[in-house]
N, C-alpha and C positions, 0 to 999 in steps of 0.2 A: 370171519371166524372169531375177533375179539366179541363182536356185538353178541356173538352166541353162548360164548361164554360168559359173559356178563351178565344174558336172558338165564343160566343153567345158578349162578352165582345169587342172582335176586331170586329165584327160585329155591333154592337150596333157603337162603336165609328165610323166606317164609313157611316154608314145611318147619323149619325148625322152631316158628313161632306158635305152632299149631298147641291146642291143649291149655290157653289161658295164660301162656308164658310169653312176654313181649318179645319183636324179631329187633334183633340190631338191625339199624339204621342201614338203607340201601348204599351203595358205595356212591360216594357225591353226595351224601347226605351230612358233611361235614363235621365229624365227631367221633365215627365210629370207634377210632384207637382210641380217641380220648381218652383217658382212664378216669377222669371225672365224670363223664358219659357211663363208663362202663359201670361204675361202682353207683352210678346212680339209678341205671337198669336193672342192676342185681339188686339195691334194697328195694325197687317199687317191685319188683318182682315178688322178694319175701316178703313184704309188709304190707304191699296193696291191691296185689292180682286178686285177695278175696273178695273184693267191694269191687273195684275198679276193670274196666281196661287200660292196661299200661302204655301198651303196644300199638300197632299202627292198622291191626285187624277193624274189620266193621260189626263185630258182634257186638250186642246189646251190653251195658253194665248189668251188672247185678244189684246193688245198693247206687255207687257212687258215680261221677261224671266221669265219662273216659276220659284220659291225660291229652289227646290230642287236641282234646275242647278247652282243658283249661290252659294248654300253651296259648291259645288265642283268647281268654277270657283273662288275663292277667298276663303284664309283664314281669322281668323276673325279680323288680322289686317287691312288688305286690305277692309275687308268687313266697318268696323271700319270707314276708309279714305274714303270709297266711298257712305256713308251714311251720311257724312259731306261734300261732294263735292255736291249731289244732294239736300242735304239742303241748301245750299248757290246758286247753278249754274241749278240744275235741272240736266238730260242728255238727248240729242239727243231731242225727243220729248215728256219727263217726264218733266214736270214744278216743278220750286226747290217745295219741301213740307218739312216743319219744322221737323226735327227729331233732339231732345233733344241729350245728352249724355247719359243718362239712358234712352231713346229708342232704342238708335242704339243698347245699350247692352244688352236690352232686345232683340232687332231683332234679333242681332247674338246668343246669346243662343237659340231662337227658332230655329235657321236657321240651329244651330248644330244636333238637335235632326230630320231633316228632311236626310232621307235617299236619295242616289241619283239616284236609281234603285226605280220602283212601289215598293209596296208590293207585295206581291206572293198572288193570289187570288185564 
């Protein structure tokens, strides 16, 4: 009965990802209450679901790399430095957008709890 509810639970959180809006973190995905997590879903949400996949979905970007590719193309040093380079310079065909110091660290905490494999559906 728990295993079903937990199938109804991961369920629930991906319908709710539907529409371009990233799902919170499967439960065991270590973060999820985070509130550094949280506030870091909500700004990639407002400021990058246009370009980007935030989220943990398989659909194509639009313009920019999906987030789950750049958890694994950078650690969150780098992640860190290159979230203050596109605040200041933009990249390539991103226009600079303002990301704070406790945004970027909120970014990179969410950006940790995205897997870089789908989920197993």
């Amino acid at each position: 009965m728990a295993n079903r509810s937990w199938a109804m639970l991961g369920l629930a959180a991906a319908l709710a990802g539907c529409a371009g809006a990233a799902a919170v973190p499967a439960a065991g995905g270590g973060g999820a209450a985070d509130p550094a997590v949280q506030r870091g879903q909500a700004f990639a949400e407002r400021r990058c679901a246009g370009c980007h996949v935030v989220g943990l979905d398989d659909g194509p970007a639009s313009f920019g790399p999906r987030f789950r590719d750049l958890r694994v193309r950078y650690n969150a040093l780098s992640l860190q430095r290159r979230f203050t380079e596109i605040s200041q310079h933009g990249s390539g065909e991103m226009p600079p957008i303002q990301i704070g110091r406790q945004e970027a660290e909120d970014l990179v905490a969410y950006l940790e709890t995205l897997q870089s494999e789908p989920p197993p559906r």
